[in-house]
Every structure is written in C-alpha cells, then in structure tokens.
N, C-alpha and C positions, 0 to 999 in steps of 0.2 A: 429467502426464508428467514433470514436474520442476519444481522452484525455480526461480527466478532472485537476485530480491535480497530484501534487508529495507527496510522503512523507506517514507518515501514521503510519510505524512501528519503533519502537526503541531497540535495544538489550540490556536490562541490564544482568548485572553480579555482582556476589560476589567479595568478598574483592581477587585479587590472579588471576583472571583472567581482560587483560589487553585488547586485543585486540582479533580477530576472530580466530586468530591463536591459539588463547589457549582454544580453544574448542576440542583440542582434549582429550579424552579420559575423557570430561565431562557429568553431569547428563545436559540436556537439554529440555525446555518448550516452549510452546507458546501458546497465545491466538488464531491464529488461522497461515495458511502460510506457513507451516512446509516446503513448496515446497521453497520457498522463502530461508529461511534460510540455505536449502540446499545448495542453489544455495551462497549463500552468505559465505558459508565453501568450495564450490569446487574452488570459485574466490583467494582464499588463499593457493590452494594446497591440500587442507583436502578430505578426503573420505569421504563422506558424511552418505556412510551406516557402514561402519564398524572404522571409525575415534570416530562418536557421539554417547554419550549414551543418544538415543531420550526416551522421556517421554510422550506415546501418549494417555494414558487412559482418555479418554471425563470426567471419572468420576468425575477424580479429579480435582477441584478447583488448576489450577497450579499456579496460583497467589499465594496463601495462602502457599504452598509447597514452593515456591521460596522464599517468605518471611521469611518462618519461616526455609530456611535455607537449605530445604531436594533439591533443585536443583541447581543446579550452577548457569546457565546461564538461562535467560525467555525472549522471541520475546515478545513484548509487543506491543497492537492495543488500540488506546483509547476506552473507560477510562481506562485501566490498567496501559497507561504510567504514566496517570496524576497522578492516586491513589498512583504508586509506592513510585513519586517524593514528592506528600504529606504526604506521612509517610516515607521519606528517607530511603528507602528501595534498596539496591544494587547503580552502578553507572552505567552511560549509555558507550557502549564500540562502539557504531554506531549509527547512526541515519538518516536513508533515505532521512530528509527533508535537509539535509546537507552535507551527506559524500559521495563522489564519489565513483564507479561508479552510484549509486541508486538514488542521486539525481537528475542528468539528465538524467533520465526517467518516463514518466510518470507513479505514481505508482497505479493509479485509472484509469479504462476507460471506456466509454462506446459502449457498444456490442447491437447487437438487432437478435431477431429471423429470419433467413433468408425470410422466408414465411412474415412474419409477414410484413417486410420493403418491399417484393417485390411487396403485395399487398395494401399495405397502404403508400406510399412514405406521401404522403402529413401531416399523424396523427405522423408517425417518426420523419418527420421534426419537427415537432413540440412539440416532446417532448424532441428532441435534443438541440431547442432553448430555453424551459423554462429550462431545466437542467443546462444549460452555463450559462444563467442567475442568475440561483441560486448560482453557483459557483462566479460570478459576485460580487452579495452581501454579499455572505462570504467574499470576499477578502475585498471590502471596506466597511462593518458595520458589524462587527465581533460578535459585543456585540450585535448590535439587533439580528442579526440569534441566536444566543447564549439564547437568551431570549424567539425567537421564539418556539424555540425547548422544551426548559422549558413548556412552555406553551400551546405546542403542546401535552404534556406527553411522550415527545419521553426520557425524563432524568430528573433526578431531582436534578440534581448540574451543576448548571450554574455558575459558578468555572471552572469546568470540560470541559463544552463542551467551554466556551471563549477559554481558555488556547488552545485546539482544535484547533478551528478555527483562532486564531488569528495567531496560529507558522504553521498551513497548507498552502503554498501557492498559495490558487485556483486559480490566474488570469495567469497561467501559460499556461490555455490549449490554450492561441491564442501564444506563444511564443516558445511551443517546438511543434517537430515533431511527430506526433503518430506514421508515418511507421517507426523512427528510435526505439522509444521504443520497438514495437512490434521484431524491427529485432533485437537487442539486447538481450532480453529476449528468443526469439527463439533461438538466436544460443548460450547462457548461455546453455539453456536445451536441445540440443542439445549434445552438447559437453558433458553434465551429463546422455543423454540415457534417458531425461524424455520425449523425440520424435523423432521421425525419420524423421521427414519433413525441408527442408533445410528453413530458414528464406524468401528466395524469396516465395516458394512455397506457403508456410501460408499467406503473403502479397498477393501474387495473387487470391488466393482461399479465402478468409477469410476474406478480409476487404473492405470498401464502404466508402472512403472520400466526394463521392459526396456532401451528406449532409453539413459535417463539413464546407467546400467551400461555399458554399451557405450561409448558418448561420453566418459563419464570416465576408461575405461580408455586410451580410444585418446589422452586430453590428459594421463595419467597425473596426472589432478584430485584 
C-alpha cells in the first residue's frame, strides 16, 4: 500500500572480513532478515546456500556469539546496531541507510489484509495517514519520538532509540517510489528462486497505491 522509510539494517563484521564479498565460507548471524542478506550475498556473486556458513538457532543470543567472537559476520536491526557500536564491537561492512543498491529502496512498508482494505477503504485510509504522520514526526523531532517511546515502555534507552530515529530517514516515503522498490526486490528474489512470480505480476496482483495518492495529496507530500 505504500513505503514508509529506508534503511534499518547494518552488517558488522570481524577484524579480516571487508566487504560482502568475503562472506564466503563465513560463520553468519542476524537479528532477524536472513532472506535479506541472502539477497545481499547473491548481488556480489556469492551462493547464498552453499557459499554461507548461516547460523540460524532462534536459541542463541547471536549478538553475544558475534561479540564474543564465535561468528564472523551479524545482520544487525536496532537495537543491536546501536548496542554493537556502544560496546565497539566488530565494524560496519554495509549499511542500507547508505549504501547502494539498498538505500534506494524502501526498506519498511506498508501492507494491509486484502479483505480487510476492501471492506473498510475508509478505516485503511486512515491508518495509512496516521502511520505517514508518525513517520513525519520522526523525521523532524527525533528526540521527542525517542522520548515518546521511552515513555510509552516500548525501550528503555533513549540513547538507543534517538540514535534510531535520528540516522533513519522516514520523510522519504513521499520521495521514493514503492512500485520500484517492490520491483526491485521481486526481481532480486526472483533471480535467487525465492519466487517464481515476475515483478510486473506481484505489482499487478499485490499492491493498492490508491490510498497512498490520496494521503499524499491531502499532506501535499
């Protein structure tokens, strides 16, 4: 139904590994997006299943394991980027909110239950526009949301969540296209066999701009 922001995840690494490219034949983590990083080893050439030594046990705390050394490389989603970089833990070898191709596209978006939008247009809309909004106020009062949040009990280091919000760019989502991100990402996983539907397809069947058009006119976005 629409974008929201870019960015979100960061790839650190240990001391030896430089770029994406040397993930091959490494231990590999993440806090969450495993599909993501796939994608982000097949754009470099890499095999994605038999190149990476993935580390997918939910059990284990892969933060603490990357830390203390037992993984190489860790996808990181805040708070883990933050945490990493407060305890100077590995170095960052990517980072979506910056590095092409992954920063021009949106890395956030949002989706709604078909049913749900076909019966309720008017309650959609309308959670479409408080959501932009809030992405709004993130982008320009970074430290109140950051506060809010705090306060809300959603985290309790407001450190953490500023740093978030402040290096996230949310006023992007009236500036970039959703159908290109969607089509990019489709034909990414495409080209990896993680679908068989060509990027038109999924754009036809799949997505409802109507809203977003509407909401951007009414915030003149």
């Amino acid at each position: 139904m629409g974008g929201l922001h870019v960015g979100c995840y960061e790839l650190f690494a240990r001391e030896g590994v430089r770029n994406v490219a040397d993930l091959k034949g490494r231990s590999v983590g993440f806090s969450n997006a495993m599909d993501l990083l796939a994608l982000m080893a097949a754009q470099v050439g890499l095999d994605p299943v038999n190149d990476i030594r993935w580390v997918t046990d939910r059990a284990l705390k892969q933060i603490e394991l990357f830390a203390a050394g037992k993984l190489d490389v860790f996808l990181a989603f805040p708070p883990d980027a933050q945490e990493l970089r407060a305890r100077h833990v590995g170095h960052v070898i990517l980072n979506t909110t910056m590095d092409r191709p992954w920063s021009q596209y949106f890395c956030c978006m949002l989706a709604g239950n078909r049913e749900y939008v076909q019966n309720y247009p008017v309650a959609t809309k309308r959670v479409l526009r408080a959501i932009l909004k809030a992405a709004e106020f993130c982008a320009s009062e970074p430290g109140h949301a950051a506060q809010r949040l705090v306060d809300g009990g959603f985290t309790d280091r407001y450190d953490y969540a500023f740093e978030t919000l402040r290096d996230i760019p949310y006023d992007r989502w009236h500036d970039y296209d959703a159908a290109d991100s969607i089509r990019s990402y489709a034909l990414r996983m495409h080209e990896v066999g993680f679908n068989k539907s060509s990027p038109q397809k999924i754009i036809a069947d799949g997505t409802d701009w109507r809203f977003l058009e509407e909401v951007k006119r009414e915030l003149k976005a």
